[in-house]
N, C-alpha and C positions, 0 to 999 in steps of 0.2 A: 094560072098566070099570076106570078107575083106584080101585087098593085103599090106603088111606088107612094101615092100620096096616104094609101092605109097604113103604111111600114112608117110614113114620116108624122103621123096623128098618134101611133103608138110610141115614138122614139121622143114625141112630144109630151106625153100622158108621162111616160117613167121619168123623163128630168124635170117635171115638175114636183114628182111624187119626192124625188132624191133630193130636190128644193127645199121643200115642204121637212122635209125628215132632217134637214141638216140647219133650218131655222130653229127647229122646237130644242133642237138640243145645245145651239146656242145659245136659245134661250132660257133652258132650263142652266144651265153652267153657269149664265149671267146672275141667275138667281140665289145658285149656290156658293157663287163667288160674296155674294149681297149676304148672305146669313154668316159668312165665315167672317166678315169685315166686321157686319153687329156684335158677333161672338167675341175676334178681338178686343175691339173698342171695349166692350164688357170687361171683358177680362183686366184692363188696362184699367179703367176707373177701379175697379174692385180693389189693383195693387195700390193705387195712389193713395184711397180712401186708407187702407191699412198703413201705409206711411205716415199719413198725416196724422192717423189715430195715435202711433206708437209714437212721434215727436211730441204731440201735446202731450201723453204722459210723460215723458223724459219731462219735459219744460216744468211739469205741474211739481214731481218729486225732486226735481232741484231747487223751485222755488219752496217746497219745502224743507227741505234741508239748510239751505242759507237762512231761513225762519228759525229754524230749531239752533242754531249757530248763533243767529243774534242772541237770540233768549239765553242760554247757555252763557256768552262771551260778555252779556246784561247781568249775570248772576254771579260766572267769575269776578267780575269785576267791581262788584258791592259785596262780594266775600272778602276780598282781597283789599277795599279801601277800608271795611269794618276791621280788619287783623291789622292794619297797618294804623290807624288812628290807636287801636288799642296798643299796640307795639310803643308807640309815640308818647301816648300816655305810661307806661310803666318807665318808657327809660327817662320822661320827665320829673315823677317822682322818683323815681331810684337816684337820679343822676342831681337832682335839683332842691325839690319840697321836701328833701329827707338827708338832704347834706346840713353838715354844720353851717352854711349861710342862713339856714330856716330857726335855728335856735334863740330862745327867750329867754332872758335871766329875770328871776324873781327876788327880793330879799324877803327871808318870812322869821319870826321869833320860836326859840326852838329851847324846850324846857332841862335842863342838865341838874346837877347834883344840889341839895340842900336848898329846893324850890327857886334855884336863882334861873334866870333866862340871857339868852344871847340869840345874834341873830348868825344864821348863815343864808348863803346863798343858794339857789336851785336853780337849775338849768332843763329844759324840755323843745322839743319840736311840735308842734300843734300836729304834722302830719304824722305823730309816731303814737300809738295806744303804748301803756305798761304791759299787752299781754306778754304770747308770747307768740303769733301766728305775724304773717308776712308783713305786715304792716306794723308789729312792732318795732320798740327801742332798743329790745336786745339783737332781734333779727338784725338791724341795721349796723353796730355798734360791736356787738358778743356781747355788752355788760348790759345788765338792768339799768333803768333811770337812777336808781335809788344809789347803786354801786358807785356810777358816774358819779355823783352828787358829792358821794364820798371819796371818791381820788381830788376832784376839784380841791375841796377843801382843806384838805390836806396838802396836797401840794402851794394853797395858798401860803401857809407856814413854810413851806420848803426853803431854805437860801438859796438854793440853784434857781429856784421858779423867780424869786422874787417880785410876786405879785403878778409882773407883767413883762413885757418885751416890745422894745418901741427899734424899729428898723425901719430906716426909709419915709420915717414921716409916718408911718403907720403904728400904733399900739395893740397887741395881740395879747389880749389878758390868758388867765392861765386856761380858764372853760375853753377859751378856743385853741389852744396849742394841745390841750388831752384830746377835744372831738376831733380837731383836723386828723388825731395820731391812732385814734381809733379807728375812726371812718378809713385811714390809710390801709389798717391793718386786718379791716371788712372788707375793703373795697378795692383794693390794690388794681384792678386794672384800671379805674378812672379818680381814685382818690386824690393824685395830685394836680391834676388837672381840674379838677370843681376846685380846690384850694387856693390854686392858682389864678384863676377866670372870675372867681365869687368874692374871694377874701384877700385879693392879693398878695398872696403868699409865696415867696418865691422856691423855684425846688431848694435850693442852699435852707433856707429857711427851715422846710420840710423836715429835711435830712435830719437838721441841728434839735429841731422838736422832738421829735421820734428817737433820737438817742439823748433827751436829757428825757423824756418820759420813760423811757425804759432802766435807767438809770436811776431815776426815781420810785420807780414802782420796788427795783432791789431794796432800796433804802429805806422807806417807809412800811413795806407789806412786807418783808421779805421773813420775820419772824411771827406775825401774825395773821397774814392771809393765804401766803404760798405756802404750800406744802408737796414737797420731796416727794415721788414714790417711793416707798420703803423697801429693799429686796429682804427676802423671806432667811 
């Protein structure tokens, strides 16, 4: 005889059992849900930490680089004032301390024929050596001091030269009309312009010197100094 409250004692034993069995494995899923979230998380810190690592280097080699940039742009920059100061200085003495405004007249006593003496004049730039390296008279000029010395002189006897030339209130003895003409004829891209700015000379003026020097130089050297090339 089937017993009704033993069939309902058993049908109460297996849904507890199927209770019991579908808690544990909630609970186990809850748990495995709980290691996958840690795992994440983990995972998550790990990418950030390497983010953050690889920006501080970025940050650290660019503040390097703009370092190495200053120092650099620190060094172009004292090369560059060093070549320019020295630039400064050559075109001041080429252009100024070595032009005919720099020149000093001497008179000295000078021995000639039958123990008699007479005086002539000399002419020199303090910034000019007699060698013959950059810093010379002839580098500046083409002639030696000594040569100079010697057209001056002579051209003081000239009738053309006549000693001197007074234009405009200004007097331009003969030493300064052969250096302006030489200096023109060394220096021709800024000759007339130191001439002009230093010694008030005007271009007309210029012109007029440079063609009685050259006109001169025919007339007095032209049998003693100059010499022809000879064809064979």
């Amino acid at each position: 005889m089937f017993d009704i409250k033993e069939w309902q004692a058993i049908t109460h034993a297996q849904q507890r059992r199927m209770n019991n069995s579908t808690n544990i494995y909630n609970d186990t899923n809850i748990h495995d849900d709980s290691s996958d979230d840690i795992s994440d998380d983990s995972g998550d810190d790990n990418e950030t930490n390497s983010e953050e690592l690889e920006i501080s280097r970025v940050a650290e080699m660019r503040e390097q680089a703009m370092t190495l940039h200053a120092h650099l742009a620190r060094a172009y920059n004292v090369k560059t004032l060093a070549q320019n100061i020295r630039i400064v200085d050559e075109l001041q003495h080429a252009c100024f301390l070595r032009s005919p405004a720099y020149f000093q007249e001497e008179k000295r006593m000078r021995d000639i024929f039958d123990g008699d003496q007479n005086y002539e004049w000399t002419y020199s730039n303090p910034n000019l050596d007699d060698g013959t390296g950059p810093n010379s008279f002839r580098a500046h000029y083409r002639v030696s001091r000594n040569t100079f010395n010697i057209i001056v002189n002579t051209f003081q006897n000239d009738p053309e030269f006549d000693g001197s030339e007074a234009m405009d209130g200004f007097i331009y003895p003969v030493w300064m009309q052969v250096a302006v003409v030489l200096w023109r004829l060394s220096n021709t891209n800024f000759g007339s312009t130191i001439a002009s700015e230093a010694l008030n000379i005007s271009q007309s003026s210029f012109d007029r010197f440079t063609e009685k020097f050259l006109d001169g130089m025919l007339r007095s050297f032209m049998n003693t100094a100059i010499r022809w090339p000879k064809t064979p």
